[in-house]
N, C-alpha and C positions, 0 to 999 in steps of 0.2 A: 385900230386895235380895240379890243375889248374894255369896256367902261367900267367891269365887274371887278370888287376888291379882287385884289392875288397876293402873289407869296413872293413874287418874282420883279426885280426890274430891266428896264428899255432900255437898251444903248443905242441912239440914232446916230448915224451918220449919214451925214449929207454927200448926196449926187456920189452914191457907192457905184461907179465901175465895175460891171461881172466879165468876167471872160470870154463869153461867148458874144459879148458887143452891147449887151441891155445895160443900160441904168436904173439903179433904185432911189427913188427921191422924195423919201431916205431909207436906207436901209434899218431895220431895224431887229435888233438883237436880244430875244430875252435871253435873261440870263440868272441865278442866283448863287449866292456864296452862302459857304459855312465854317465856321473856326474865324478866328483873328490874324490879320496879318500883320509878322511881328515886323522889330524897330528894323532890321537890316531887309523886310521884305525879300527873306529867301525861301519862307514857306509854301509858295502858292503851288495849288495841283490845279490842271486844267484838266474836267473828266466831262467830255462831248456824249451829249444825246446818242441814240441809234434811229435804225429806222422806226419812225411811226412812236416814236419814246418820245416824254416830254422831261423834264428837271426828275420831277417828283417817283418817276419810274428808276431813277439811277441811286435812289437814297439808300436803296438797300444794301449797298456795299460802305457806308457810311454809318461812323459810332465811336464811342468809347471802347477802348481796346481794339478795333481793330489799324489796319492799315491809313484807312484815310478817317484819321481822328480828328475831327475838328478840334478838341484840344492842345493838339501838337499842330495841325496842317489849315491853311488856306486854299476851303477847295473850290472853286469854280465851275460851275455847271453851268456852259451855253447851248441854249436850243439853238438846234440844226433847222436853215434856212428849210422852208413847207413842215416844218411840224406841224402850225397853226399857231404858236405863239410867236415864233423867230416872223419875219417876213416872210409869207404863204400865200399862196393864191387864192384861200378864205379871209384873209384878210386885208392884203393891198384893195385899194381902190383901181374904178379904170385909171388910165387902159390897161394896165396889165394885173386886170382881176382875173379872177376865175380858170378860164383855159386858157388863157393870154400871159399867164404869170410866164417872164423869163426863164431858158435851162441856168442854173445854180451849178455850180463843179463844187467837190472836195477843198479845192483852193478859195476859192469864192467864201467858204465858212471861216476856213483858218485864216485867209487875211482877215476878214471882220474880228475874229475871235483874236487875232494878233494884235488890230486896233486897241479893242476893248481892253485887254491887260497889259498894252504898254500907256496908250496913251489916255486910256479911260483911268485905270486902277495903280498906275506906274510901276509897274512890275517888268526889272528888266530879263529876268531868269528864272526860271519852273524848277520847282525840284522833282516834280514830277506830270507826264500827261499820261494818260489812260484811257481806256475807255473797249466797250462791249461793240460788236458787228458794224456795223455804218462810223462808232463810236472808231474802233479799236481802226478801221481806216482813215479819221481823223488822227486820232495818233500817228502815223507813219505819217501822213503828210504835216502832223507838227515837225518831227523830227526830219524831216527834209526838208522841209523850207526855211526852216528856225534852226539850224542843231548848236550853235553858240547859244540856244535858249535852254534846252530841252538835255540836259545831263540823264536821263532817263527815262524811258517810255517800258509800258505794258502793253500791247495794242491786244484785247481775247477775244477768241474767235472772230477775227476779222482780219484784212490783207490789205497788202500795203497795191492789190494791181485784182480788179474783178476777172476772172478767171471766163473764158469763153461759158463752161457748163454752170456756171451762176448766172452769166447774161441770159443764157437761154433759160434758166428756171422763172428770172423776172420778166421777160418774155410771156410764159405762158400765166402767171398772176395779172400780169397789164390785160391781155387778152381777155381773160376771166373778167375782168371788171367792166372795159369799154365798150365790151357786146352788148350789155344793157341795154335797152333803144331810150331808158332816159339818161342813159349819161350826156346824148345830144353833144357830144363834142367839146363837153366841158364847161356847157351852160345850160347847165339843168338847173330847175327852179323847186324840184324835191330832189333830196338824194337817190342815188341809183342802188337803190337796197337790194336789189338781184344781185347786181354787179359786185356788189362789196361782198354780200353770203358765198360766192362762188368764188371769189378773191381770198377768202379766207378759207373754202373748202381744200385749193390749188394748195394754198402755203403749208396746209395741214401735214399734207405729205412730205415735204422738207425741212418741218423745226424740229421734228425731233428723228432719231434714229428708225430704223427698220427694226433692232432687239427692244427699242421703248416699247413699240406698237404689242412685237409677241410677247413681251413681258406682262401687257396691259399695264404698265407702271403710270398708268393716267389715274389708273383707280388710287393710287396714291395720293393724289392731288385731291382726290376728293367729290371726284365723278364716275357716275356710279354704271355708265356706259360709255364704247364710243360715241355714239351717236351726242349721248352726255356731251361727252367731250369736244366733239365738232362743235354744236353748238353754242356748250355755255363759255368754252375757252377761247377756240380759236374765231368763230364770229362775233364773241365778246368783245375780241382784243379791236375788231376795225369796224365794227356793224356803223359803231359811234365815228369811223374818222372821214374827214373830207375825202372824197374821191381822186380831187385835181390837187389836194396838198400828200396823199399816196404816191400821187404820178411823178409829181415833182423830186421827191425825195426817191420815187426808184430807177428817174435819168439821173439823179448825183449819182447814185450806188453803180448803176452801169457803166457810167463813164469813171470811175475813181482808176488812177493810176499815177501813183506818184512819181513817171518815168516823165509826164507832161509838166511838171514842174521847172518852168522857167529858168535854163542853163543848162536840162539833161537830154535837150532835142527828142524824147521819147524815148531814151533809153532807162531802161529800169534798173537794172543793171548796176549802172554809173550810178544814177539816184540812190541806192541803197546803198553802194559804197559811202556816200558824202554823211550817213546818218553819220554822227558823236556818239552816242546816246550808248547808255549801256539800255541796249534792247534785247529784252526777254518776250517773245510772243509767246502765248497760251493759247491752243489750239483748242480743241474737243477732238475725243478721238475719234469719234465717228458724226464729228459736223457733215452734214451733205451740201454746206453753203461752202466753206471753209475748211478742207480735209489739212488733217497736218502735215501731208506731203508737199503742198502748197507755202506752207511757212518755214519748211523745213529748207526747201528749193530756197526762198529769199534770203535765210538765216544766213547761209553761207559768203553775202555779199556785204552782211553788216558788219564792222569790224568789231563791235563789242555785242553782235549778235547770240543770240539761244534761243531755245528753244524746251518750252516744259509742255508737257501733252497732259489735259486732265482726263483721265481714266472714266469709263461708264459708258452707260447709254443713252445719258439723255441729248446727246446731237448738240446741234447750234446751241439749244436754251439749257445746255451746263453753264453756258455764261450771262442769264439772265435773270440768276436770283432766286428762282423756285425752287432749287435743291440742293440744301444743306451741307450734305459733304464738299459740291463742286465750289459753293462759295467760299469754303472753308481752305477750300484749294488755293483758288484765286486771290485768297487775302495773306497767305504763306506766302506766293511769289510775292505781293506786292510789299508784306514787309521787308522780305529779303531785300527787293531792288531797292527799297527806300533806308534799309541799313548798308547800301554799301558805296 
C-alpha cells in the first residue's frame, strides 16, 4: 500500500477467502468514517464506493442539514475491492499483481465490509446502506445477505442483477482499453494511454442521456465544447486510473447478482423476496446503464419495496453529484427513508 499520508484507514484481514477460489493474504480494506458513533451504536450508515470512485468522490452527498449528517449519523465509506486503495491489482504484490489479481464478486466486498463493521467497528445493525451504480449494487447485496442488519436501504441508479444490455456495454469499454498493444496483458510497464482515451471515449456515450447530448447541457458544467467535454471530463475521469484495477472492478459489475447469494441457488427472484429492508431504489429516468423499468421489475419482489424515478436528463450521473436538482432529489428520499 501506499506510504503517502491519507485521510483514510486499513482494515487487514487475514487469508480472506474470495469466491471464485483465490485467497488474499490479507485482504485489505480502506475505508473512512464521519459523525460519531453514538452509546447504543444504532447510527451507523454503510455508503460503498462505485465504479472507478474512491471515499472522497462519495462526500458530496454528505453535510450539515442534509440526510447523511454526520452530526446525527455514523457514516461509513469502504473502498470497493480494485479501486486502488481497497486491495487492487496496483497494489497487491506478486503473485497476484497486476494481471494476476484474483475475479472479486459483489459478495466478496460485502463480506469484508460485513467483517469491518461487526467485527472491526462492533456494529451489529445499520440504520441505514446506500450507495450510487456499482455502490447502489452493494446495497442490494447488503440487504440480502444481512437483512436482520440492514432495516433500510437506498440503492440509486444501480441494480440489484447486471442486466444482459449493460454486460454488453462493459463489453465494449474492456475492448476499448485491451486493444492497446501496451496493455500486454496486464503487464505493462507504462500505462496503456490509448487504451484508457478510448475507454473513456466508449463510456461517453452511456453516462449521460441522448436529450443531455441535444441539449448540450455539458456546456453547463462548464465546457465550452464537446470535444471540451470528451476530453476534459470524461478522459479526466480515467486517463489517471490503473488499467488492470478498471478491469477488475468491471468483472465485479458484470457478474453482480444478488440471486448467487448463498441459499437463493441463482434465483433472483427468491433473493429479493428475503430483503427486510424498507427499500426505495432511485433510478434516473433516462439511465442507459440502469433504466427504471429494471428496478421497477425487481421492486415488485421486495416486500417493503418502491420505487421513486428522479426526473431529467442527465442519465446514470443524476446520481453522481454534478447536478443540483438530482442531488436535492436524492437527499429527500434519503431523509424520508431515514424518518420512517
Amino acid at each position: 500500500m501506499t506510504t503517502e499520508p491519507r485521510d483514510y484507514e486499513i482494515f487487514e484481514i487475514p487469508d480472506f477467502r474470495l469466491e471464485h477460489g483465490a485467497t488474499l493474504r490479507p485482504a485489505r480494506l480502506a475505508y473512512k468514517t464521519y459523525g460519531t458513533l453514538n452509546a447504543d451504536r444504532s447510527n451507523a450508515i454503510v455508503y460503498p464506493t462505485w465504479y472507478s470512485g474512491r471515499h472522497w468522490d462519495n462526500e458530496w452527498l454528505i453535510g450539515p442539514g442534509m440526510a447523511l449528517d454526520p452530526e446525527r449519523y455514523f457514516i461509513i465509506i469502504p473502498n470497493m475491492f480494485g479501486n486502488g486503495l481497497s486491495s487492487s491489482p496496483s497494489n497487491t504484490p506478486a503473485p497476484y499483481d497486476r494481471g494476476r489479481f484474483p475475479h472479486v464478486t459483489m459478495l466478496d466486498n460485502i463480506n469484508a465490509q460485513h467483517t469491518l463493521v461487526t467485527e472491526h467497528l462492533g456494529i451489529e445493525r445499520l440504520a441505514l446502506v446506500t450507495g450510487w451504480s456499482m455502490g447502489a449494487g452493494q446495497t442490494y447485496q447488503w440487504a440480502v445477505r444481512h437483512p436482520e442488519m440492514v432495516p433500510r436501504a437506498v440503492p440509486f441508479c444501480g441494480s440489484a442483477k447486471t442486466s444482459l444490455h449493460n454486460f454488453v456495454f462493459l463489453e465494449g469499454v474492456k475492448a476499448a482499453l485491451t486493444a492497446d498493444a501496451e496493455f500486454r496483458g496486464g503487464f505493462y510497464d507504462t500505462p496503456p494511454t490509448k487504451g484508457l482515451r478510448a475507454f473513456a471515449r466508449v463510456y461517453a456515450g452511456w453516462g449521460f442521456s441522448q436529450a443531455f447530448y441535444w441539449d448540450e447541457t455539458f456546456r453547463e458544467m462548464g465546457y465550452s465544447s464537446l470535444e471540451d467535454f470528451l476530453i476534459g471530463f470524461w478522459e479526466g475521469l480515467f486517463i489517471g486510473k490503473d488499467a488492470n484495477d478498471l478491469l477488475c472492478m468491471l468483472w465485479t459489475w458484470q457478474q453482480a447478482d444478488v440471486g448467487r447469494t448463498p441459499g437463493y441457488d441463482g434465483e433472483l427472484r427468491n433473493a429479493l423476496s428475503a430483503i427486510r429492508a424498507r427499500l426505495c431504489a432511485v433510478p434516473a429516468e433516462k439511465d442507459l446503464y440502469f433504466p427504471p423499468e429494471d428496478e421497477q421489475w425487481s421492486s415488485q419482489f421486495i416486500p417493503g419495496g418502491e420505487v421513486r424515478v428522479i426526473p431529467g436528463t442527465w442519465g446514470h450521473f443524476a446520481g453522481g453529484g454534478a447536478n443540483p436538482a438530482d442531488t436535492a432529489f436524492i437527499d429527500g428520499v434519503l431523509k424520508e427513508v431515514l424518518a420512517s
